[in-house]
N, C-alpha and C positions, 0 to 999 in steps of 0.2 A: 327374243328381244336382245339387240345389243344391249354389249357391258356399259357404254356407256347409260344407257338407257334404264338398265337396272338399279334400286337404291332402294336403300334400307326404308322401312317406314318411320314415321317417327316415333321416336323413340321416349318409353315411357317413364319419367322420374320415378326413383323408389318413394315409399314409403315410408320414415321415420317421424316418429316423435321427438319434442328436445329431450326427453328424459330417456328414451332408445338411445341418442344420439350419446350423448353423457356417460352412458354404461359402456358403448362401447369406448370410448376413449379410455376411460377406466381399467376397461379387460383388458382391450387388445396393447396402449401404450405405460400401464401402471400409472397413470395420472389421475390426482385429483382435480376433476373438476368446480371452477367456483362461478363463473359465467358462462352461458352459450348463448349464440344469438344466429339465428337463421339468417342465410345471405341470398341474394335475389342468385337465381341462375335458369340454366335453359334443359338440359335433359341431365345432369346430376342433383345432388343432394349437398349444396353447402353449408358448414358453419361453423360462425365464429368462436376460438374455445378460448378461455380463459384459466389456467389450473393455479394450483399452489403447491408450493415445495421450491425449496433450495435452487432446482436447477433448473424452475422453469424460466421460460424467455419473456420478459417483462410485456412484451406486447402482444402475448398471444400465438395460437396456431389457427392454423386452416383447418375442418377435418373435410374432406370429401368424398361423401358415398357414390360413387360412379353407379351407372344405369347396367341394368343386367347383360344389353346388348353389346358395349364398348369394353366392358370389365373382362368377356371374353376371349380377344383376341388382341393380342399389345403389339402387332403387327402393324408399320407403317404401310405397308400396300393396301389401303383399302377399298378395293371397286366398286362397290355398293353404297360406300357412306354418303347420305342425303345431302351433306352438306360442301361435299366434293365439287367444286368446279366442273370436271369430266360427266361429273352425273345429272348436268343442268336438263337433258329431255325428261327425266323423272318428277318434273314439275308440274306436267300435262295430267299428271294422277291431282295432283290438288290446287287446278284452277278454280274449282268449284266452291271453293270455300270464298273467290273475289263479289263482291256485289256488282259492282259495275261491267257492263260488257263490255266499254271501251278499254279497262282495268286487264279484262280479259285476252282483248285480243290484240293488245300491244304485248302485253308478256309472251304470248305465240309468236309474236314478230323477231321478239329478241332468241328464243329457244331455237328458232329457225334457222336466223342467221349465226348465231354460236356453232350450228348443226355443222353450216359451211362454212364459216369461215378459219374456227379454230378447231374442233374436233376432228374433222379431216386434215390438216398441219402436226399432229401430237409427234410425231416423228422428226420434226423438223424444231423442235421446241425445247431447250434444256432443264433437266431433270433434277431433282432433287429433295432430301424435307425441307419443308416447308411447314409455318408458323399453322397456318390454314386462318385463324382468325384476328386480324392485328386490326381491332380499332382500340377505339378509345377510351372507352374499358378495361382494356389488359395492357395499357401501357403506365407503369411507372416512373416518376419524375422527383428529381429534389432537386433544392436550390444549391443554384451557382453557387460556392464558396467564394471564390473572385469578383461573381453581381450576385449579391444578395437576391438582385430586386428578377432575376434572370434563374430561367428553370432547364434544367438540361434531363432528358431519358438516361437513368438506371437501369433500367428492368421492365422485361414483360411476366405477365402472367397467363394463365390457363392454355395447355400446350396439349388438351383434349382433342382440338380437331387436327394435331401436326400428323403431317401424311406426305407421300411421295407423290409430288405433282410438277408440272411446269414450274418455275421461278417465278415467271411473269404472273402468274396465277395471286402469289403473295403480294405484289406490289399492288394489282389489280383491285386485291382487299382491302389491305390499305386506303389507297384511294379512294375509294367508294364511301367507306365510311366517316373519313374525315374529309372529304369532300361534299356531303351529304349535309352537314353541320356548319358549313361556313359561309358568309355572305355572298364572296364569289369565287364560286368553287374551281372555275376553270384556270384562274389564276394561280388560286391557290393549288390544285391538283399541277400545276406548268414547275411549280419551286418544289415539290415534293419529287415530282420526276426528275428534276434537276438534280438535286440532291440525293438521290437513289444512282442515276447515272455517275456521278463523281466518284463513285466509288467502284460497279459494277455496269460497262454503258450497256445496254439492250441492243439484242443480236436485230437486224432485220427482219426476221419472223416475230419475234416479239412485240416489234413494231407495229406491225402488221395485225396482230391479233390483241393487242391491248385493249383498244377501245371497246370491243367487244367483250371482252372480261370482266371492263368495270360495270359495264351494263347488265350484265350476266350475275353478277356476287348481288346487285341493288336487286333482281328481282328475284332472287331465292330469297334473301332478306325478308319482299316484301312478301311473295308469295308464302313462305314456310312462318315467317312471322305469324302472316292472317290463320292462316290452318292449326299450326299449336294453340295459339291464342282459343279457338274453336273449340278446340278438345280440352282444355285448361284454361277456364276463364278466370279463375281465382288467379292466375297469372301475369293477365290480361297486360295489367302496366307494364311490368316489366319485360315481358316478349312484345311489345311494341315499343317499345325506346326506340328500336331504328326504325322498323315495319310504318310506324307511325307519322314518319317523316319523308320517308325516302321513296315516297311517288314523287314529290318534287322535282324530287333529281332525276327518277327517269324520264318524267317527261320532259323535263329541258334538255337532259342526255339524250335519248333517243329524237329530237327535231334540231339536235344541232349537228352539223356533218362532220365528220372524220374529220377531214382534209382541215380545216374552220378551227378546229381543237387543237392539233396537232402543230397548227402556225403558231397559235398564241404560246404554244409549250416552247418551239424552237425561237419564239423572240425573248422567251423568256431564259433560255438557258444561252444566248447569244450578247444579251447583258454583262 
C-alpha cells in the first residue's frame, strides 16, 4: 500500500472520570481543584479546571488527556495520521459507514481526482508546519479597542493535528470550513483568498491544486465525521457540527468548475 494510502485508524478517546480528572491535576500540577467541567472534543480528553490558591489564573486552565496513539510520537512528520491531507485514499476503508450510494460515490470521485491531481504534484508544492485544523472553533477573537463594535483574531487554539505538509493544504482548511457555514461561500472563500495572498501570494502549483483540497478536507470532514460518530454515538452532536452540514458544500463544490470559482476569486481580488 502507498504511504499515502496508509493511515491511522481512528483513534480511540481515553477514559476518565471528572473525579480521575481532578486528582490528576492535583498530583501532577499541586492544585486544588474547585470546578471541572468536560469540554466537547474529537479523539482527546478535555477539561475545564477551575483551582484555588493565591496563584491561580482567575479564569481557569485547560487540562488535556491526549489519546494513547498521538501522545506517542511529538514528531511533526506524520504519514499515517487520518486526518492528513496526503492520506485522503485512506477514506475508501470507511465509505461504508455513508447511507446513501450517491453520498458514496461522489466521495470516490473526489479521492480519485485528489489521486491525480494533487498527490502526484507533492514535489512541486511548498512544505512546511502547518496549523492542520483552522476552523472555527480554534480561532480566537476580541474586540477592537479602537471599534468596540468590530472584532479582530488573537489566537488559535488546539495544534493536535500541526504536521508537515503542503502550505496550501492549511488555506484549503480554512476554506472549507468557513466556507461551509456562510451564505455565499464562494464569495466569501474569493476575500479569504484575497487576503491570504496579500500576505503570502500562491505559487502556480498551488493554484492549480487548491480546488481540490478544499473538496478533499469537506469529505474527510464528512466521511470521518459519519464513522466516529458510528463508533461513538454518545458523541454524536458534537462530531457532527461540520459532518452534519458540509454535504452542502460538496455538492455545490463538486458541480461547480474550477475555472467558474477561480474567475469569481480573481474579480474579486481585482477590486
Amino acid at each position: 500500500m502507498a504511504q499515502s494510502e496508509k493511515a491511522e485508524e481512528i483513534l480511540e478517546k481515553p477514559h476518565l472520570t471528572e473525579e480521575q480528572a481532578g486528582q490528576l491535576v492535583e498530583t501532577l500540577y499541586g492544585l486544588k481543584v474547585t470546578s471541572l467541567k468536560p469540554l466537547d472534543s474529537y479523539d482527546d480528553l478535555n477539561f475545564y479546571v477551575k483551582v484555588d490558591g493565591p496563584a491561580a489564573w482567575a479564569r481557569g486552565y485547560t487540562l488535556k488527556v491526549m489519546n494513547g496513539t498521538d501522545s506517542k510520537n511529538g514528531a511533526l512528520h506524520r504519514p499515517e495520521f487520518v486526518w492528513s491531507l496526503k492520506c485522503l485514499p485512506s477514506l475508501e476503508n470507511y465509505l461504508h459507514c455513508l447511507k446513501e450510494e450517491r453520498h458514496k460515490d461522489i466521495n470516490r470521485e473526489i479521492i480519485l481526482a485528489f489521486r491525480e491531481k494533487v498527490l502526484s504534484r507533492m514535489d512541486d508544492l511548498p512544505h512546511g508546519v502547518m496549523h492542520g485544523d483552522f476552523n472555527d472553533l480554534n480561532v480566537l477573537v476580541e474586540e477592537d479597542p479602537v471599534t468596540p463594535s468590530e472584532y479582530r483574531v488573537c489566537g488559535l487554539l488546539d495544534y493536535g493535528d500541526a504536521i508537515v505538509n503542503p502550505y496550501v493544504f492549511d488555506l484549503a482548511i480554512a476554506l472549507m470550513y468557513f466556507m461551509s457555514v456562510v451564505k455565499d461561500p464562494i464569495t466569501f472563500g474569493g476575500h479569504l483568498v484575497a487576503g491570504f495572498e496579500s500576505v503570502r501570494p500562491l505559487t502556480p502549483a498551488e493554484w492549480d491544486v487548491l480546488y481540490y483540497c478544499v473538496v478533499a478536507r469537506a469529505s474527510q470532514s464528512y466521511v470521518l465525521g459519519h464513522y466516529t460518530a458510528s463508533i461513538h454515538p454518545q458523541n454524536t452532536e458534537y462530531l457532527m457540527v461540520t459532518a452534519g452540514s458540509v454535504w452542502k458544500f460538496i455538492d455545490m463544490w463538486w458541480q461547480t468548475p474550477k475555472e467558474e470559482i477561480y474567475k469569481q476569486w480573481r474579480d474579486i481580488q481585482n477590486k
